[in-house]
N, C-alpha and C positions, 0 to 999 in steps of 0.2 A: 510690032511686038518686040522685034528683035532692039529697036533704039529705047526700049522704056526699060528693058532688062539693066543695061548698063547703069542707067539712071534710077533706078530701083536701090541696084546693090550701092550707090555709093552711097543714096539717101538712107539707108540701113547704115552704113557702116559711121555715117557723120552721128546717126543719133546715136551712136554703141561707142563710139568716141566723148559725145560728149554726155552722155550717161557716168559713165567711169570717172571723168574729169569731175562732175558734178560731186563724187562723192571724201575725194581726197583736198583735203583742205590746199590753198594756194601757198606757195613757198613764204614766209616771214620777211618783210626786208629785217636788212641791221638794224639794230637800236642804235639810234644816230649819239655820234662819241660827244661827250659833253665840254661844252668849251671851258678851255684852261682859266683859272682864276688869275687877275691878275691886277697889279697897283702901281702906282705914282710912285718915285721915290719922293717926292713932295709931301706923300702927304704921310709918310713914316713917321711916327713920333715918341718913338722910344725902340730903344736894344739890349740884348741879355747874351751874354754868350758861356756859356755854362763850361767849356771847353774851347781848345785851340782850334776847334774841326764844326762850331755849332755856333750859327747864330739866328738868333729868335728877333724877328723885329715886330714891331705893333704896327699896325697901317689903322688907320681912325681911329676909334673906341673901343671894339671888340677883335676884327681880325687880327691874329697873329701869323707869323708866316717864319718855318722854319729856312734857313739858307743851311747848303751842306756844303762845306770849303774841299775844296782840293788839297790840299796839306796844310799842317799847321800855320796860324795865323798868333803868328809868337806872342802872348804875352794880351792878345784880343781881349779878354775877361777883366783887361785890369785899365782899361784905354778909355776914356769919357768920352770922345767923339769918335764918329767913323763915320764913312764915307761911303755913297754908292756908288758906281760908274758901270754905265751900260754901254754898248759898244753897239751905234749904228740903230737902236733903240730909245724910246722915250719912257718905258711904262716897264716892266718886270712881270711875268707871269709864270706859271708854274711848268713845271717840268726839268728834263735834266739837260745840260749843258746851255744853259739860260748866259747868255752875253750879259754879263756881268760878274765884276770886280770888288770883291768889298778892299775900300781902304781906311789903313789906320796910321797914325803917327805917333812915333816911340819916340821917346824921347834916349838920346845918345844914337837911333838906327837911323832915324829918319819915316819916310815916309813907305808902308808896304802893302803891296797890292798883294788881294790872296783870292783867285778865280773860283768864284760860286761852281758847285757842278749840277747842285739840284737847287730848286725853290719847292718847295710844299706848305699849302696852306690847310693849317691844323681847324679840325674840326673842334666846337663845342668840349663833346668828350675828351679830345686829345689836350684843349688848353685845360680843362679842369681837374685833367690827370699830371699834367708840369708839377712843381713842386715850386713853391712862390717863390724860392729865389731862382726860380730860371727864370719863371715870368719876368717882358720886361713892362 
């Protein structure tokens, strides 16, 4: 009698345990973080840059994707070609401090590199809220 006591209370105490357990729902994992959007510069096929600090590029048919420069990109708005350069990279995708360079070439400056800090790619709403001379 004395060895079933022991075994008694702990068989009591497992089912009072997992009684309780039973009734509080299980911890949540995370909601897994959603991967970064990201593109070619190949396959870029037009740009808008509304300011010296903003450039809008088109990637296929419908994505746009805002770039947000680190300081003025002199005179960006008024330049027919530019350039991307990634550093160590083949592709661009979103977030801030993205290895990449937009370049442009002025005529009398020469050639100027102006370092992306963010990439974001504009959703549906955001492109049909632009105003069509941003669009590019």
């Amino acid at each position: 009698m004395k060895v079933l006591a022991p075994v008694s209370l702990a068989l009591a105490a497992t089912l009072a345990l997992a009684a309780s357990a039973g009734g509080q729902p299980a911890p949540a994992k995370p909601a897994a973080k959603p991967a970064p959007s990201c593109f070619w510069v190949r396959d870029v096929n037009g740009f808008n840059a509304p300011d010296d600090k903003t450039l809008y590029v088109r990637v296929g048919v419908s994505q746009i994707y805002k770039l947000s420069l680190f300081g003025n990109c002199m005179e960006i708005g008024w330049v027919h070609h530019v350039g991307l350069a990634t550093h160590g990279m083949s592709d661009i995708c979103e977030g801030t401090n993205p290895a990449v360079d937009v370049i442009d070439r002025e005529l009398g400056v020469g050639r100027e590199r102006c370092p992306v800090t963010d990439v974001q790619k504009l959703t549906p709403e955001q492109v049909a809220a632009l105003p069509k001379s941003q669009r590019p």
